[in-house]
C-alpha positions as CSV (number, residue, x, y, z in Angstrom):
1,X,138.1,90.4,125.5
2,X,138.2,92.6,128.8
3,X,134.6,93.1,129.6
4,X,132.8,90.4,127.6
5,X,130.2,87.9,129.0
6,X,128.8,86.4,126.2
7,X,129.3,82.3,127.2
8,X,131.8,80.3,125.9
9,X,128.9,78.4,123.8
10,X,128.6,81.8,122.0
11,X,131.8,81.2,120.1
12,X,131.6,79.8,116.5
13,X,133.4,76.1,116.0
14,X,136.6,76.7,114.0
15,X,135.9,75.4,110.3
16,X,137.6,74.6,107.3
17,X,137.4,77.4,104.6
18,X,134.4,77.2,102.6
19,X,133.6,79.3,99.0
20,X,131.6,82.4,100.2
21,X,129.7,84.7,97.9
22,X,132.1,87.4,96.8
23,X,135.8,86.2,98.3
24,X,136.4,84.3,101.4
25,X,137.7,86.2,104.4
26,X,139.3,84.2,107.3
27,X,138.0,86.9,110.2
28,X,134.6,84.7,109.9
29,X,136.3,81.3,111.5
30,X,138.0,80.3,114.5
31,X,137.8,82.0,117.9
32,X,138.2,85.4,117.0
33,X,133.9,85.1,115.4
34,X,133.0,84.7,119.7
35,X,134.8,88.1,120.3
36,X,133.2,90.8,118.8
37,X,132.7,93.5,120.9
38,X,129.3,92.8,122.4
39,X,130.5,94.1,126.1
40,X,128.3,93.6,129.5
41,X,126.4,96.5,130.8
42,X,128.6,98.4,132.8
43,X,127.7,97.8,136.5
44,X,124.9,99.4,137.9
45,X,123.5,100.7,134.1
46,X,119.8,99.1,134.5
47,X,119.7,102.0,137.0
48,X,121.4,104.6,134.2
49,X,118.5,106.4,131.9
50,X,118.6,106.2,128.4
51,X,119.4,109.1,126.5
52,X,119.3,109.6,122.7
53,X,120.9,111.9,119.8
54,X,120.1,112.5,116.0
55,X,123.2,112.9,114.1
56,X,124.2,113.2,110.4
57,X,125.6,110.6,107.6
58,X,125.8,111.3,103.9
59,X,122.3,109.0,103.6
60,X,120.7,111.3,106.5
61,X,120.0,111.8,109.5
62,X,120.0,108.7,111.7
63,X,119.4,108.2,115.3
64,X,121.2,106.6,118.6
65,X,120.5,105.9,122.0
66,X,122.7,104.9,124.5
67,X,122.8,104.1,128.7
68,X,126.4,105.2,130.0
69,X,129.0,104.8,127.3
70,X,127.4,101.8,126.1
71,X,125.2,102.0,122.4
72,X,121.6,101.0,122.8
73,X,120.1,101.4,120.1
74,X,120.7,102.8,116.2
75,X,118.3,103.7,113.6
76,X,118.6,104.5,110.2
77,X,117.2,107.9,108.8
78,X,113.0,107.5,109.4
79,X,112.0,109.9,106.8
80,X,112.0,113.0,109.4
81,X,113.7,114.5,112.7
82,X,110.2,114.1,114.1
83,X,109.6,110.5,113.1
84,X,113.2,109.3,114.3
85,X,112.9,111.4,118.1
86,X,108.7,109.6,118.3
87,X,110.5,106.2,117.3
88,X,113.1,106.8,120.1
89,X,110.3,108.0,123.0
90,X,108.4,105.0,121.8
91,X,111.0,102.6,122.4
92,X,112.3,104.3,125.5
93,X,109.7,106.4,127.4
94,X,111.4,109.4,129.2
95,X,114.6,109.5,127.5
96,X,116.0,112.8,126.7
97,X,118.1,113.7,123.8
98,X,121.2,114.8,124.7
99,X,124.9,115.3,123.8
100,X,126.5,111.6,123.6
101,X,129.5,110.7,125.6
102,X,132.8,110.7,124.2
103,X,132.3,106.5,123.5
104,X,129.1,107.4,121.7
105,X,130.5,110.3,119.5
106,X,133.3,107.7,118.2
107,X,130.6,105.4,117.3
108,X,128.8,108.2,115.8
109,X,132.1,108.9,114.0
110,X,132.9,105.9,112.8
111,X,129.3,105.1,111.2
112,X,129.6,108.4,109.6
113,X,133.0,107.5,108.4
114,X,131.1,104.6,107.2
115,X,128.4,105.7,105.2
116,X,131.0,108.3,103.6
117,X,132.5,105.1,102.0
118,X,135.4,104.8,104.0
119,X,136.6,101.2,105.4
120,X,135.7,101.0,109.3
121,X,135.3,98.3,111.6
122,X,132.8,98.8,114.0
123,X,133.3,95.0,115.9
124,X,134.4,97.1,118.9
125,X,132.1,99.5,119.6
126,X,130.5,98.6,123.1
127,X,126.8,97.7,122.7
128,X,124.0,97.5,125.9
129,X,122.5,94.5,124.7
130,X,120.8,93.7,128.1
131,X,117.9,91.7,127.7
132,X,118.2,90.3,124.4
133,X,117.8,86.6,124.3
134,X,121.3,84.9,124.4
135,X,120.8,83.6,121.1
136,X,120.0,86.5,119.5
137,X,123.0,87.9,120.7
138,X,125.6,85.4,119.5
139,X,123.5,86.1,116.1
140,X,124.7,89.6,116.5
141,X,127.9,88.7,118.0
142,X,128.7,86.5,114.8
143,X,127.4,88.6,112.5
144,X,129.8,92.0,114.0
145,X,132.8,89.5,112.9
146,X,131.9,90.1,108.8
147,X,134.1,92.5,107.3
148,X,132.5,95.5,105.4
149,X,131.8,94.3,101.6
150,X,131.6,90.8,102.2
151,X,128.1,88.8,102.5
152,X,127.3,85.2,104.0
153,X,123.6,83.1,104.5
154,X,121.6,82.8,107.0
155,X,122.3,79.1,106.9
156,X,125.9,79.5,106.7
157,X,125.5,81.5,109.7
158,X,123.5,79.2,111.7
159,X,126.2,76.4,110.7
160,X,128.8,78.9,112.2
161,X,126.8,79.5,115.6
162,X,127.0,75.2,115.7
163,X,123.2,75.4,114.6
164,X,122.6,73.9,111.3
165,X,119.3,74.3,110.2
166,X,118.3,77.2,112.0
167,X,117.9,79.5,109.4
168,X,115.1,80.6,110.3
169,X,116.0,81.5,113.8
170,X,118.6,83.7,112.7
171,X,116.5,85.7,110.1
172,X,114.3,86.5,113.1
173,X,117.2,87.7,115.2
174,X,118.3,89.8,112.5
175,X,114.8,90.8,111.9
176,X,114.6,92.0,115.4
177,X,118.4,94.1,115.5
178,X,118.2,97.0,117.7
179,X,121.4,98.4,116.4
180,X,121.8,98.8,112.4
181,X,125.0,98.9,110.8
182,X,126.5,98.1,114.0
183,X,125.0,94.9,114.1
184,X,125.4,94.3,110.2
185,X,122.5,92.4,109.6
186,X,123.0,93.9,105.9
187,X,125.7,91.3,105.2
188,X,123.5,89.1,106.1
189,X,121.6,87.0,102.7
190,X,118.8,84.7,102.5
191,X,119.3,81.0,100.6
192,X,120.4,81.2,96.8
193,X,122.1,84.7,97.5
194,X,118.5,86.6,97.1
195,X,118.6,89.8,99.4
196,X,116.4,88.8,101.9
197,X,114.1,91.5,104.0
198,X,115.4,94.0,105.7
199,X,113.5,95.8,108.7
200,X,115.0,99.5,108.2
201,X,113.1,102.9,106.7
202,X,113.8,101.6,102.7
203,X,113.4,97.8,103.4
204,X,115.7,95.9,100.9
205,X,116.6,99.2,98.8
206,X,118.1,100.2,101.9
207,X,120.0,97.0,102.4
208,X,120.9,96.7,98.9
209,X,122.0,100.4,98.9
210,X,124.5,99.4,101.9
211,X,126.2,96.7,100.4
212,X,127.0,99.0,97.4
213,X,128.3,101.4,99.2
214,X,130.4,98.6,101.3
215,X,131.7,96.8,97.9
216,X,132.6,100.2,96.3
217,X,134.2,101.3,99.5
218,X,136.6,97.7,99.9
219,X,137.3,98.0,96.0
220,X,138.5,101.5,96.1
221,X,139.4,102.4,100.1
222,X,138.3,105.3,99.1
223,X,134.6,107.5,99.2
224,X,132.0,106.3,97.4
225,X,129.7,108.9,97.0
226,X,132.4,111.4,95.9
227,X,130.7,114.3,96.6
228,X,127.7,113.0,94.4
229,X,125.4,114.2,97.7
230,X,126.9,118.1,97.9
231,X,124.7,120.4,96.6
232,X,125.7,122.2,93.5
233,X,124.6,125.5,94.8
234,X,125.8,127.0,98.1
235,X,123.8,126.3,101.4
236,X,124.4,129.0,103.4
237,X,124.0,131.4,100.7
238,X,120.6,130.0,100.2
239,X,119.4,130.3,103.7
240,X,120.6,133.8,103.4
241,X,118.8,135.0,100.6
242,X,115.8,133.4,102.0
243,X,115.5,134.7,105.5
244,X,116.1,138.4,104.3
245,X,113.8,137.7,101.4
246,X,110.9,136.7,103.6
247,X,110.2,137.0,107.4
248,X,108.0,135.0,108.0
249,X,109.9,132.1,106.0
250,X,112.7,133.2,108.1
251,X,110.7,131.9,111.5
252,X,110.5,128.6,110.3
253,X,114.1,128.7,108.8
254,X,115.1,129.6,112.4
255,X,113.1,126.7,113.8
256,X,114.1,124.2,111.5
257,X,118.2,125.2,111.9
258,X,120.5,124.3,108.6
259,X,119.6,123.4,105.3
260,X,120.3,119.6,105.4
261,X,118.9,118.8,102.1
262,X,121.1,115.9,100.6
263,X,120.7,114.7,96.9
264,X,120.3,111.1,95.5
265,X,122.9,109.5,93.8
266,X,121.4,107.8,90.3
267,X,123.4,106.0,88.0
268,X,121.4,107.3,85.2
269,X,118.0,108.8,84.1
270,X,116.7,105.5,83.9
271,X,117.4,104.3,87.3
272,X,116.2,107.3,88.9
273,X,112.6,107.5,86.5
274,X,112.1,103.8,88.3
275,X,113.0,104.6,91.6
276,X,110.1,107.6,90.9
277,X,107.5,105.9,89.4
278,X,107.7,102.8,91.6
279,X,107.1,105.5,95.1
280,X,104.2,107.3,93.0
281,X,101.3,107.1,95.8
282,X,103.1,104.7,98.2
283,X,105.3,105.7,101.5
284,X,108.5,105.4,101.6
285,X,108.5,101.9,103.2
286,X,106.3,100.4,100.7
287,X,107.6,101.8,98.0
288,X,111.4,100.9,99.0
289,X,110.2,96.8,99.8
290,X,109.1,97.3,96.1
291,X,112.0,98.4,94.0
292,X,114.1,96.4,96.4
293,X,112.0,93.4,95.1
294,X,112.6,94.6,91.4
295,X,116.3,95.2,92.0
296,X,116.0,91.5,93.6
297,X,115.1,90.3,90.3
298,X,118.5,91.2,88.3
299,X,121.0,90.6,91.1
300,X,123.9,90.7,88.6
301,X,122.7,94.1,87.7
302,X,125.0,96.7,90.4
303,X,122.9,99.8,88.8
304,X,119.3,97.8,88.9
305,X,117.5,96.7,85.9
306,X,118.2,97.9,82.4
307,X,115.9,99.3,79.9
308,X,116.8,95.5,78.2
309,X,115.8,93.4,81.6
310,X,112.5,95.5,82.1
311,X,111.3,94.8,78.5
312,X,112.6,91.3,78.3
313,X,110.9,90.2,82.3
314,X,107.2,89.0,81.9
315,X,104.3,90.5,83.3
316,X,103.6,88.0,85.7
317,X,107.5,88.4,87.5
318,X,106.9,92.2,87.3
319,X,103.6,91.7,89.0
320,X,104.6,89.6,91.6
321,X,107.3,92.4,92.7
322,X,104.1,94.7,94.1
323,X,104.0,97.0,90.7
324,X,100.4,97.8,89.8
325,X,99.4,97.2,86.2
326,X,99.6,101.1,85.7
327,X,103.4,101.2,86.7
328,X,104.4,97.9,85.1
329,X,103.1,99.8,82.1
330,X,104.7,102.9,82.6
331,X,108.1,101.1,83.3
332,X,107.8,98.9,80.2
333,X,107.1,102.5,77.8
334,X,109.9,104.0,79.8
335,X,112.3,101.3,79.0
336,X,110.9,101.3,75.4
337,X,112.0,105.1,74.8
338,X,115.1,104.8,77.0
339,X,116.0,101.9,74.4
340,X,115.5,103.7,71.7
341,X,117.1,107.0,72.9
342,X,114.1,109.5,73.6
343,X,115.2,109.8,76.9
344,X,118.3,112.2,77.7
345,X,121.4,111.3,79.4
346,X,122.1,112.6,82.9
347,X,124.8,114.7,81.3
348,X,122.6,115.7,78.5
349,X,120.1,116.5,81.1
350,X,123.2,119.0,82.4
351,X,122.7,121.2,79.2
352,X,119.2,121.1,79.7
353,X,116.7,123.7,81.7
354,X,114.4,122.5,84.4
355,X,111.4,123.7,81.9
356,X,113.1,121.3,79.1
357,X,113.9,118.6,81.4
358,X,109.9,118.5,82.1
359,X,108.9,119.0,78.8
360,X,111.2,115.7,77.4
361,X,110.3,113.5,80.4
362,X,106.6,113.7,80.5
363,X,106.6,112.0,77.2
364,X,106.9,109.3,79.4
365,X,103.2,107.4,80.5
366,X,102.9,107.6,83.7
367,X,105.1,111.0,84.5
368,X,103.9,113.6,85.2
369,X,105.3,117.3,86.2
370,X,105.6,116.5,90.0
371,X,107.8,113.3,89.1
372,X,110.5,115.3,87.3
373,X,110.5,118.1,90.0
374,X,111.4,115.6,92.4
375,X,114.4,114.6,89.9
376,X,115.2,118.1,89.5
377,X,115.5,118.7,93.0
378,X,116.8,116.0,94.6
379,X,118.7,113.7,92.2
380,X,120.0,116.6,90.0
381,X,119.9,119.4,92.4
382,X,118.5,122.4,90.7
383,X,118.1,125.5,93.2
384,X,115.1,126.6,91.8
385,X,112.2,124.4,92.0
386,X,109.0,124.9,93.3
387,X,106.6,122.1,93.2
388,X,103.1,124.4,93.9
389,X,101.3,121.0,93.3
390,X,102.5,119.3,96.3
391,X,100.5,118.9,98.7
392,X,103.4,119.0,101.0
393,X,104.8,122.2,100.1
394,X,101.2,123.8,100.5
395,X,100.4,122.5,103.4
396,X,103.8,123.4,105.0
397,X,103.3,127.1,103.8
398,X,99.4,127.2,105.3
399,X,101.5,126.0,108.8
400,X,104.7,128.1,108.7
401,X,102.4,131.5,107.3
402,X,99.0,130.8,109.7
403,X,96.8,130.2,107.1
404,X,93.4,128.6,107.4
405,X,93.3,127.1,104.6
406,X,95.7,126.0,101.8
407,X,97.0,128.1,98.9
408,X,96.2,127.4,95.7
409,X,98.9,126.6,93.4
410,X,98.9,130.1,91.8
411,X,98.9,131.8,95.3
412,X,101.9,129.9,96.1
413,X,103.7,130.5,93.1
414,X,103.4,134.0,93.3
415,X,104.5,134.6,97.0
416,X,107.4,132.1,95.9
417,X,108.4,135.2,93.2
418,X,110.4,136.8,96.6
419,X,112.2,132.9,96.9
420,X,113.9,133.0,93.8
421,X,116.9,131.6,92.6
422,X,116.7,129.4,96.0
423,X,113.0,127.9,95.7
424,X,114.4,124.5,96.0
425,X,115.8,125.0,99.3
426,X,112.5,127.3,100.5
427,X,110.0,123.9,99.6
428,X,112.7,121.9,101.7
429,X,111.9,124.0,104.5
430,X,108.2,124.3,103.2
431,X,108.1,119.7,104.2
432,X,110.0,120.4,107.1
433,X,107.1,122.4,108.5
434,X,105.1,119.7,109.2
435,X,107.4,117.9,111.7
């Protein structure tokens, strides 16, 4: 390929066709897995700064850096514009976030395209992979060759580079990926077809949520998400009412830009009530190495575990996941009244209020009020929630409105009055305060 320098040696040995996990795709042998679009530096780019850009995907907002036309870096949504731009600057002191070339934007593109659900190749997208040991790159060159929706080993991998029995080796490449998704390190399994760690914002959730989205998008060609992350209420409506509703809400609206609030996809009420009571307490990180773990525990199950796994796993296996006794226990009497159909349907929750939904899903040990607002809000996408016990949400309001101290839940509720029907999208803005 015009433009590559990765040595000969880089190329995998052409092999026989072996079994693979899901169905056998040829792209992974012969020649073609030493071509795949890892391209020199253009000349003279060690002189060229790095610049950097946030963009969106239907799974938020991720960033990308770049030197010339070539991709430096990508990072998967952080939890926060200000957590993704510090991660950026703390990699790459001085950069400035620009507008990306035209190169960049089709990479941008295409991963959006991506994450949509659509089937892209991203093999030749140029990468700036200066400086990365040259067996960390045919690792990454290798791994670019797997098609979306298909999954190989790490040993198999190391068998491919001509490097049986460095496993190892290659989950540490992997584990040290600048550029996600480009450098599919998702496909990517550990021995017996267990998931494997995963270095991203999520930790295995994420990866497990990627290869879902890639299967779903090979078996359909089609989106996967389906509009399952629109909001049911309109946007720009929202941010309407609220800036003529309340100026000094309308400050931070203006600070903040667009409503870019995205909603979870949950297979059912179930699924979604784990997810929740598995990130009670924890960040986001800890809390996603977690339910990936769970999840890691039923691989045969696409949706996570059932109500039927939960109750059937022992405590120990549960344990060893990361669950504390408390949530092990609140899982278990949550998979007991799911069983034995306390718990409402996602499109009986449909029929339901928010005040209804709360009141038939705190039955549940364990959750409480703030648990089902977060479902309300994000997974089912009610416009009109307003969690005044968030800490949050308060301390967002004592930033945005210059107060010395917090409000009390009351205090907040009542300014919120002026919010109304769009107090979802005003405690959105509320968290984005303290970016």
């Amino acid at each position: 390929m015009k433009g590559a320098r990765t040595p000969s040696s880089g190329r995998a040995p052409k092999t026989a066709p072996r079994p693979r996990r899901a169905r056998r795709d040829s792209s992974l042998d012969g020649p073609s897995a030493g071509r795949a679009g890892l391209r020199a530096a253009q000349k003279g780019a060690e002189t060229q700064p790095v610049a950097f850009a946030l963009f969106d995907t239907p799974v938020g907002r991720c960033a990308i850096a770049w030197r010339g036309t070539h991709v430096v870096e990508l990072h998967l949504p952080e939890g926060g514009d200000a957590l993704s731009r510090a991660r950026m600057l703390e990699r790459f002191p001085g950069a400035e976030e620009g507008r990306p070339p035209r190169a960049v934007q089709r990479a941008i593109e295409r991963v959006q395209a991506l994450l949509r659900g659509e089937r892209v190749e991203l093999g030749e997208i140029d990468l700036d992979l200066d400086g990365v040991p040259p067996f960390h790159r045919r690792v990454y060159e290798l791994a670019r060759t797997i098609p979306p929706g298909v999954t190989i080993g790490y040993g198999e991998l190391a068998e491919r580079l001509g490097a049986p029995g460095a496993a190892r080796a290659v989950g540490q490449a992997l584990r040290r990926n600048p550029c996600a998704i480009l450098v599919p390190c998702h496909r990517v399994l550990a021995a017996g077809g267990k998931v494997g760690g995963f270095t991203a914002a999520g930790g295995t959730a994420t990866k497990l949520r990627l290869l879902e989205l890639e299967r779903g998008a090979s078996q359909s060609q089609g989106p996967l998400f389906d509009g399952a992350t629109a909001l049911p209420f309109d946007p720009v409506a929202a941010v309407a009412h609220l800036r003529k509703a309340d100026r000094e809400l309308a400050k931070l609206i203006r600070a903040v830009g667009p409503l870019r609030m995205r909603l979870q996809s949950a297979p059912s009420v179930f699924a979604a009530l784990t997810e929740a009571i598995i990130h009670q307490q924890l960040t986001a990180r800890a809390a996603g190495t977690i339910h990936g773990r769970l999840r890691a525990l039923f691989p045969r199950a696409a949706d996570g575990p059932t109500p039927q796994q939960i109750l059937r796993a022992a405590d120990e296996e549960l344990l060893a996941v990361g669950l504390s006794r408390a949530k092990l226990l609140s899982l278990r009497d949550l998979a007991e009244r799911t069983k034995r159909k306390e718990i409402p349907t996602l499109e009986e929750l449909g029929a339901l209020d928010d005040e209804e939904i709360i009141e038939r899903l705190t039955i549940v040990r364990g959750v409480g009020r703030w648990t089902v607002e977060m479902l309300l809000m994000f997974r089912l996408g009610r416009p009109d929630v307003l969690p005044v016990g968030d800490y949050g949400v308060r301390k967002g309001f004592a930033r945005a409105f210059g107060l010395a101290e917090l409000p009390s839940p009351k205090e907040l509720e009542a300014h919120g009055e002026r919010w109304r029907p769009y107090r979802t999208a005003a405690s959105w803005y509320l968290w984005r305060a303290l970016e």
